[in-house]
Structures are given as C-alpha cells and as structure tokens.
N, C-alpha and C positions, 0 to 999 in steps of 0.2 A: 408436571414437577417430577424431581428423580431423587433421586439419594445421592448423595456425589461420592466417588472414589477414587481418590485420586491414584490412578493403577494406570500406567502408560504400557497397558499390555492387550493384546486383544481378546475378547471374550475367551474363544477356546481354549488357550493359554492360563488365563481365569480360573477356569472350570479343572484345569489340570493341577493346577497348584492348589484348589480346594480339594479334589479326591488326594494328592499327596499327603497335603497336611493332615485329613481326618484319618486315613490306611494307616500314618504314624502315630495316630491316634488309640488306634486298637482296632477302626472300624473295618467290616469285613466289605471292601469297596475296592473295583477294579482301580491301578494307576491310570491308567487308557482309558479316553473319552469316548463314547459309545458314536457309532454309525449310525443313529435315530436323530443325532442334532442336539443341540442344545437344550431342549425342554427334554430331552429323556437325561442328559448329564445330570441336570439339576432333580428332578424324580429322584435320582440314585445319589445323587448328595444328600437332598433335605430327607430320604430316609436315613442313611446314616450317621446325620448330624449329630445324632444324642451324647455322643461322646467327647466333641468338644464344648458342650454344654457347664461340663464340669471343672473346665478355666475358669480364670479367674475375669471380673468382669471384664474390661479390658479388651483382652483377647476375645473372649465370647462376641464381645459386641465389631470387632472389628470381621474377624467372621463371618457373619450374620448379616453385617453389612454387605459383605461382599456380594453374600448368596442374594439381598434383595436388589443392589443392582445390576445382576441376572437377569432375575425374575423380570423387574421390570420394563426392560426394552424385550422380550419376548411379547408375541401377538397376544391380544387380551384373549381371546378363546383358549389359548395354551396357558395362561396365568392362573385360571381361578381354581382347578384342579391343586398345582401347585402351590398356590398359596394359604388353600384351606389345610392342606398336610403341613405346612409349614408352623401355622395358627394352633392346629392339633400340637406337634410337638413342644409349640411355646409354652403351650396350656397345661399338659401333662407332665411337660420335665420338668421335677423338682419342686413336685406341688406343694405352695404353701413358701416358700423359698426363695430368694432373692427378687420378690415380688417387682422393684423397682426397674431391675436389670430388662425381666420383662416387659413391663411398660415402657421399659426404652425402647427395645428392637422393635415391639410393634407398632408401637408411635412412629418410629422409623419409617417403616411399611408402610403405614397408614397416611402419613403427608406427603410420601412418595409415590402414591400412585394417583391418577387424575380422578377427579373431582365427584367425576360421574359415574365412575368406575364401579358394577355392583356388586362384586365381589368384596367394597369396602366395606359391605356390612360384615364379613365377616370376621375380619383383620377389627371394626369396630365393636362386634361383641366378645371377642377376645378381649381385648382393652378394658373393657365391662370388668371382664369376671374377675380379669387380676386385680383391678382397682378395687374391688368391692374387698379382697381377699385383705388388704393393707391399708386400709380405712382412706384411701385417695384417687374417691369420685370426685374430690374439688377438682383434680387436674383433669381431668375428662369433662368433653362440650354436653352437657346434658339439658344445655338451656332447648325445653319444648319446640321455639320456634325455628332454631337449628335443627333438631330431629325431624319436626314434620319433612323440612325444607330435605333434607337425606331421603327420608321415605321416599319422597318426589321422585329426585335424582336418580336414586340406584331404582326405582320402578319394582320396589318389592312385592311380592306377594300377599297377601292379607296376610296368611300364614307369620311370613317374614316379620311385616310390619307389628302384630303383637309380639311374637318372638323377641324385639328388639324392645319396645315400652314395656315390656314386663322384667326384662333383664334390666332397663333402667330404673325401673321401678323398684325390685328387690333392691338392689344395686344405693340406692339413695336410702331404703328405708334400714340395711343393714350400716351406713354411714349416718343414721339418725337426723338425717335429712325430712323429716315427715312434710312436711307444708308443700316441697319439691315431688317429694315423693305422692300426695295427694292428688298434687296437678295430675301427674303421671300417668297413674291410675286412672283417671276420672275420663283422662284422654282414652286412654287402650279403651274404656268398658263405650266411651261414647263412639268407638270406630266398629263397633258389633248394629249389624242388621238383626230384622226382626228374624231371617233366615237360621242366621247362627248365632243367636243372641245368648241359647240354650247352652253353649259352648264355653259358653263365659260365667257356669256356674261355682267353682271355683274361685276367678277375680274377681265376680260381684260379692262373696262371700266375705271374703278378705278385706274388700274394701272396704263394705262397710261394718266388720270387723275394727277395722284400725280408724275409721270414723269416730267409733264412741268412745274408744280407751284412748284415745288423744286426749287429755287435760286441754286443753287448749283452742281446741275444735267443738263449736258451737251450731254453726248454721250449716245444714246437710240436707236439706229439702231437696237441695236439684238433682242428689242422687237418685232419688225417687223416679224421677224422667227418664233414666237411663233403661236404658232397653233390656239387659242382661239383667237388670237389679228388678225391672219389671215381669222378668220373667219367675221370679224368685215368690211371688205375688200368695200368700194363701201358706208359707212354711214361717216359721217360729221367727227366721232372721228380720225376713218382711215384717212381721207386726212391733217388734222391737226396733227396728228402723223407725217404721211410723210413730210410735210412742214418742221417740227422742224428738222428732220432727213437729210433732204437733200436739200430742198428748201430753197431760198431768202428771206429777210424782203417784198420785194416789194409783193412776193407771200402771205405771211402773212399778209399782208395790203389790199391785193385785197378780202383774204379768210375773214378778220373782217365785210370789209364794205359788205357783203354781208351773214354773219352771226354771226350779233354783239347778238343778243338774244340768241345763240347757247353758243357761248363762257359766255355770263355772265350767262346761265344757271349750267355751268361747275362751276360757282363755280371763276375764274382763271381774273387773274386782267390784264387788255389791255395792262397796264403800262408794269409790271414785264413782260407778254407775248413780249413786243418791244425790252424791254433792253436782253432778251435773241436771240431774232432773230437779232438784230444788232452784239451780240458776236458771234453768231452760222456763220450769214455771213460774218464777218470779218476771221473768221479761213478757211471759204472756199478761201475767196479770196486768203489769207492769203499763202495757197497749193497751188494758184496756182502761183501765182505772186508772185518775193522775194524785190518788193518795190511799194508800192503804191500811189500815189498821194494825198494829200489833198482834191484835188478835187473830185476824184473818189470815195473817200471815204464818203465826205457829200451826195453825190448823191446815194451810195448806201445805205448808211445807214442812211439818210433823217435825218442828223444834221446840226446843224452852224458849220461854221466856227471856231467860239471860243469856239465848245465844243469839236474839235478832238483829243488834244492834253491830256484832261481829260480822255475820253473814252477810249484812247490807254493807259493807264495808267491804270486804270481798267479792262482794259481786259488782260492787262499786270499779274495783282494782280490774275488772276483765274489761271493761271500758262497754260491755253489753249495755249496762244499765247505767241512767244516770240520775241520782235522785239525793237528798238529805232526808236527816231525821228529825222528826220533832218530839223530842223526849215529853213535853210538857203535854202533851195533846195524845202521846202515845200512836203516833202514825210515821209513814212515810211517805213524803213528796216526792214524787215523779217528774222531774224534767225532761228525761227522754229515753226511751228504750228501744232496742232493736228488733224489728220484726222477725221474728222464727221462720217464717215463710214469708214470701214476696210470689202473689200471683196475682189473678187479675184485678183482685178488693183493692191489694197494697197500691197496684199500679192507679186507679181510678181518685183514693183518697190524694193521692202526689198528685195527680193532674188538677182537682179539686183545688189541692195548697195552693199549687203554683197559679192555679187562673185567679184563685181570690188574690194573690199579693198582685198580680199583673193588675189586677183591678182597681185593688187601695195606692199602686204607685201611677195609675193613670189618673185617679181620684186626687192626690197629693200634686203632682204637674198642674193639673186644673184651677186646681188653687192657688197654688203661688204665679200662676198667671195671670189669675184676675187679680194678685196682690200689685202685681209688677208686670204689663204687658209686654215688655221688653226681655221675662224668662224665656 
C-alpha cells in the first residue's frame, strides 16, 4: 500500500520543489538535490521540515504527504532511519497542539507502508502518544488480538514488545479506558519469564495498584500467577494483594492499622478499600453459607444494624451476589455468589454439579421410557 500523490513529476523533481518550498520557508536547506541519492534529499528535508509545520493544516498535510510518498518507495533498509526522524519531529513539533493534524500525517505513514514492515512500530507508537495526548485512543486499533498479531509481524524484540503494551496501556488508562486497559496490562506482565520477571517490578506494582482502586474490579486472583507479581512475593504490595484475593475485612483492618502510611502512599482511599473488602467478604461467606444472620453479618463486616439491609442491596446491584432478605427472621438468603478464586476445589465441585445433573437427566430419560417405550 502507498499514499497516493497525485504529482505527474518524477521523484527528483519532487524532492526539489520540497527543498524550494521549505528554503522559502526560512529553512536553512540547499535548493540542489544532493549527489547521495534520494534517501540523503530526504535526511536533509525531513530535518528541516519544522518550519512548514507552522502552516495551516492543509498545507502541512499536503507537504507531509508528499515527504511520505518519498519515503515510501525508497528501499526498506533506507526508510526506518528516515522515518523514525520524521516520527521524532511529528512528536515534538508543537507539543500538546493540533493533536489531530498529527494523527493524520501519521495514520498517513502508517497505512502506507506494508504490513509487515517493522519499522511500523514505530510510526505506531507515535500514533499512541498523540492519541493519548487528546483523549482519542477510540480511533487507534488497540484491540489485544491485533497487537499480538503486530508483535508477530514486525518480529519485535521483547524489549520492543513491552515498550509498545505499556504505551497501550498508559495510553487507555489515561483515556479512562480501565477494563481495556486491565486486559493490557495483564498481557505485558504475562509476557515476563522467570529470567526477567524481576524487570517488571514497576508494572506488577502498578497493576496491581489499579486492581484495587477500581470500584468495579472484583476478581484479581489470576494476578497472583503472574510471574512479575510473584516475584513481588514477601513486600507489603503482595500481602495486600492477597488479602483482596482471599482474605477477611477484619484481615484488611488489621493490615491498615499497621500500615496506614503504606496504603496512603499507594495512592488508594481507606473508604473505597472497606467497602470493597465488606463485598469481597460477603461473597465468601456468601459460598460458603446459603443464609446468613444479621448478626453475623454486622460482626463481619463491622456495620450497624440499620445499614444491612442497604449493603445487601448494593451488593446485590454488583451482580457478585445474589440473594434476598428476610426481615422477619432477620437473615439473608443466598442464591448465588461468585467465587473470589477458581482453582482446583472450584474446578472439582463444577465437575461434581455437572456429573450429578448428567446423572438426574439420564435418571429422568429412563423414566419417561418406561412411561412411553416409544421416547
């Protein structure tokens, strides 16, 4: 694929009407096209392009176009040098400023060079940063199974490969994208070996950082398996991970008053932190018991009296739990809660459901065949 331009002149020609126009520009650029060939013309353009920058869009972009169908039909070994200086200036000039104009030219670049091409990562994390910059990471492909699939293609480096999910990453969670941005994350820490997993202390931080201040983010156990997040094993983050994961409110109460400076370093409010560990240990009880007292319930979840009836209502609304109340009796009915963890127990009792219904509907068949031999 190419950029089209429609110019009935030949490249060098090209190349000479672009040093004209930028030298009237103001820029300090020979008229005369260099003895090196075409990838040295363009060097000495897309350095002193900064100046027609400052057209109005229009013009800028007809420009720009021009320089990338240049670039483009020059040999890929001669492009990526080029096109990373070009990505530089896009990035830099006028930072913060016509964000869109930006995202044009380089969306430009970017459908216009072939598919496979690895240098598109980089013309792709340009696209990134602008977009993040003017809250439209909608218009950028950040759906997961496209990026792996790029990973592939350009044959990035590990290095590369996080470089580019963390930029998506930031990139989504500064566009209040979290649930995308979680995926994201979850991917980058799950592409860390036990080698360099240590490397990843930082984005296992983070992550599970924005795990628990998610109002809305409940089940986090599988970050636990993560390698980087395992390597984290035995400091403050880990055991407060674990708590969210499996432990009590009363465990979360014990772990504040003994590292309130911890938690308000993180950034993560006591408040939202309680009301999540009162849902989390309601859905365990929740599994294990299918009615709970009132009582039992103010005690573990260190409420009044007249705020049970609220809270089961709320916690109702997260769709975790499912249960009524029965004022008369002073309890609550459990009809169905959501496991905190799923590992091998969760796995065994499912197999258990499933083989007992497979059994009561082979039980059921049997019957209505002896009712009716003809079922």
């Amino acid at each position: 694929m190419s950029v089209p331009a429609f110019i009935d002149i030949t490249e060098e020609d090209q190349a000479l009407e672009l040093r004209a126009y930028i030298k009237a520009k103001g820029a300090e650029i020979s008229e005369e096209n260099s003895e090196g060939g075409l990838h040295v013309d363009l060097a000495q353009i897309i350095e002193a392009c900064d100046v027609c920058l400052k057209d109005d869009d229009k013009e800028v972009e007809s420009v720009m176009n021009s320089i990338v169908s240049l670039l483009l039909i020059l040999e890929t070994e001669k492009q990526e040098a080029l096109i990373e200086s070009l990505c530089e200036k896009l990035l830099k000039s006028r930072e913060g400023e016509r964000p869109s104009l930006r995202m044009q030219l380089l969306s430009n670049l970017f459908h216009g060079m072939d598919e496979n091409t690895t240098v598109r990562y980089t013309v792709f994390c340009g696209l990134i940063k602008v977009a993040a910059t003017c809250n439209a990471i909608a218009f950028i492909p950040t759906d997961l199974d496209q990026v792996r699939k790029w990973i592939i293609d350009w044959n990035l480096t590990t290095e590369k490969k996080h470089t580019l999910l963390r930029l998506v990453y930031e990139a989504l969670v500064d566009c209040k994208k979290g649930d995308a941005a979680a995926k994201v994350m979850v991917e980058l820490l799950g592409s860390y070996t036990e080698d360099n997993a240590s490397q990843a202390r930082v984005d296992a931080h983070r992550c599970i950082v924005r795990a628990l201040k998610d109002p809305n983010t409940f089940l986090i156990d599988h970050l636990l398996t993560l390698k980087p997040v395992r390597f984290l094993e035995g400091e403050l983050i880990h055991d407060l991970l674990t708590i969210f994961v499996s432990g009590k409110l009363i465990a979360y109460v014990k772990f504040y008053q003994s590292n309130k400076d911890f938690i308000d370093s993180l950034g993560l409010s006591h408040e939202q932190n309680m009301s999540k560990m009162r849902l989390l240990t309601l859905m365990g009880m929740a599994v294990e018991f299918k009615e709970i007292s009132f009582d039992t319930m103010q005690q573990e979840l260190q409420i009044g009296a007249d705020d049970v009836e609220a809270f089961v209502i709320d916690a109702v609304r997260t769709k975790m739990v499912y249960c009524k109340i029965d004022q008369t009796q002073r309890k609550v009915i459990v009809s169905h809660s959501t496991h905190r963890t799923f590992g091998k127990q969760q796995w065994q009792q499912l197999h258990d459901s499933l083989s007992s219904w497979k059994a009561n509907l082979a039980a059921v068949k049997t019957s209505l065949q002896a009712l009716s031999p003809s079922a």
